[in-house]
ChimeraX commands (.cxc) that place a marker at each C-alpha (Angstrom):
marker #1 position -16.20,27.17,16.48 radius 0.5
marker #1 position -15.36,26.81,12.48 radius 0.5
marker #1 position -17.91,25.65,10.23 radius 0.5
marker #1 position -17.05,22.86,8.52 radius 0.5
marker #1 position -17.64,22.97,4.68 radius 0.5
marker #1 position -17.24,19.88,1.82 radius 0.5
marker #1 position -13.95,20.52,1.24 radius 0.5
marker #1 position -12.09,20.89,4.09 radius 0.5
marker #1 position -9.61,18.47,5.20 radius 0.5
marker #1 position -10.84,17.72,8.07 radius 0.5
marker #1 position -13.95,16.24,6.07 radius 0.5
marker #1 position -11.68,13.66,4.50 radius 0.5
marker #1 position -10.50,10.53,5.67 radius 0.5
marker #1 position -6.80,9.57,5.26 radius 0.5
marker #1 position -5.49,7.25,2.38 radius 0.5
marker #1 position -4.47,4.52,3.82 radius 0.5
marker #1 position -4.39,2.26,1.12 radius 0.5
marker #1 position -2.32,4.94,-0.98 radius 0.5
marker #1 position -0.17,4.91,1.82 radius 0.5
marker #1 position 1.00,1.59,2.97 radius 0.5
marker #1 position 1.47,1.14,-0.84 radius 0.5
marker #1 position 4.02,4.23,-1.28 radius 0.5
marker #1 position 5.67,2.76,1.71 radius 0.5
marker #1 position 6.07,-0.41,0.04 radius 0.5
marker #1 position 7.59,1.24,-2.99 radius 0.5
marker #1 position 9.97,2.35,-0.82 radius 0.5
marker #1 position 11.07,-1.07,0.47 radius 0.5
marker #1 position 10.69,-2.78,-2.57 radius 0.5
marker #1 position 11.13,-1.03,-5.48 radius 0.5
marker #1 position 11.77,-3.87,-7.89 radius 0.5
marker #1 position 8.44,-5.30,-7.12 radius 0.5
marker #1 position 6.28,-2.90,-8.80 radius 0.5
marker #1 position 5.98,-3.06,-12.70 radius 0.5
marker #1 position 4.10,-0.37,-14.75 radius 0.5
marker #1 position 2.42,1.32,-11.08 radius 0.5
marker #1 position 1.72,-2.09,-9.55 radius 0.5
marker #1 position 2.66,-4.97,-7.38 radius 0.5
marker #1 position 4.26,-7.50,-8.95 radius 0.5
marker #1 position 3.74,-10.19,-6.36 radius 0.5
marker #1 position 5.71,-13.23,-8.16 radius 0.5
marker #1 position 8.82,-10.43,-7.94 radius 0.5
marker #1 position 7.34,-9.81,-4.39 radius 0.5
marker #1 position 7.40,-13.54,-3.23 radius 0.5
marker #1 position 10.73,-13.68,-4.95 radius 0.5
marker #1 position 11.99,-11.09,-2.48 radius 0.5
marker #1 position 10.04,-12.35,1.18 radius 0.5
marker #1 position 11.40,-14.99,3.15 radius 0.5
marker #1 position 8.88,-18.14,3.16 radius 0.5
marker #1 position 7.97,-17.22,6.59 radius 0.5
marker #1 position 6.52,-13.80,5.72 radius 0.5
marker #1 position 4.71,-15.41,3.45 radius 0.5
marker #1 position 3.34,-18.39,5.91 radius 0.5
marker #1 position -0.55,-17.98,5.86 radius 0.5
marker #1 position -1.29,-15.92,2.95 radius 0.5
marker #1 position -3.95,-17.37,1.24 radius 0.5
marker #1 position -4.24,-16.29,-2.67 radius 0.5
marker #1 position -7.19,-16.31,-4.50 radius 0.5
marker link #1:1,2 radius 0.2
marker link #1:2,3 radius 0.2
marker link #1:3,4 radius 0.2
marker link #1:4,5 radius 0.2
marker link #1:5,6 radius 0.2
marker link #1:6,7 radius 0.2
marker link #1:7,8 radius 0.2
marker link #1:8,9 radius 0.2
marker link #1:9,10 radius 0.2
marker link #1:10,11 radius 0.2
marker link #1:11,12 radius 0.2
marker link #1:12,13 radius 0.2
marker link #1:13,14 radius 0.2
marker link #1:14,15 radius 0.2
marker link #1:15,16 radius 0.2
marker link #1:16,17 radius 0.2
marker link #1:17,18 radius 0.2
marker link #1:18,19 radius 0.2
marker link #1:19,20 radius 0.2
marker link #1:20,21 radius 0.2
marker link #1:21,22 radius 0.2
marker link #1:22,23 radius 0.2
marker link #1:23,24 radius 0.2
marker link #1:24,25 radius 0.2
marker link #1:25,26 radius 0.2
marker link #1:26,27 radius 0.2
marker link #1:27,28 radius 0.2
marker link #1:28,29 radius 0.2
marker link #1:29,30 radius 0.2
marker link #1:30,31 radius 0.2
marker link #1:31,32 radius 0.2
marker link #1:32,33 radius 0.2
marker link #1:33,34 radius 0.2
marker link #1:34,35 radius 0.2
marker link #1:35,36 radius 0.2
marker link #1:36,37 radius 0.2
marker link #1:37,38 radius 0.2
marker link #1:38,39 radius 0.2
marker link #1:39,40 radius 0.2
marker link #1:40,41 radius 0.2
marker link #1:41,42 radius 0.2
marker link #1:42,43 radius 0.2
marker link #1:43,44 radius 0.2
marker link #1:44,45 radius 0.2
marker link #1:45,46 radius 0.2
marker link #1:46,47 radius 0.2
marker link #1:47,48 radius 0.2
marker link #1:48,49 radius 0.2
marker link #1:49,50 radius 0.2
marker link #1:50,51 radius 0.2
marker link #1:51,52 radius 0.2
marker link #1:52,53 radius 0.2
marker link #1:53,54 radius 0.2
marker link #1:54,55 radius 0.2
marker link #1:55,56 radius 0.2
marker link #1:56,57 radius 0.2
view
């Protein structure tokens, strides 16, 4: 059995959050400005039934 040491991979948990947002640059493009979500573009862009019970602060 390997030892595991600090900087192995397996001591790492995945990115999700980097993740789910490079697949949402590659949906929609056009709603990122300057690295982030634009989410007026983004609304723009979803029907008004994606966007039934979102709740923005």
């Amino acid at each position: 059995m390997k030892k595991l040491a600090p900087n192995d991979p397996e001591m790492h948990s995945a990115d999700l959050l980097a993740e789910n947002i490079k697949q949402l640059k590659a949906l929609f493009p056009e709603a990122f400005t300057e690295g982030k979500i634009d989410f007026a573009v983004q609304e723009q862009n979803l029907p008004a039934s994606a966007l039934a019970g979102i709740c923005r602060l």
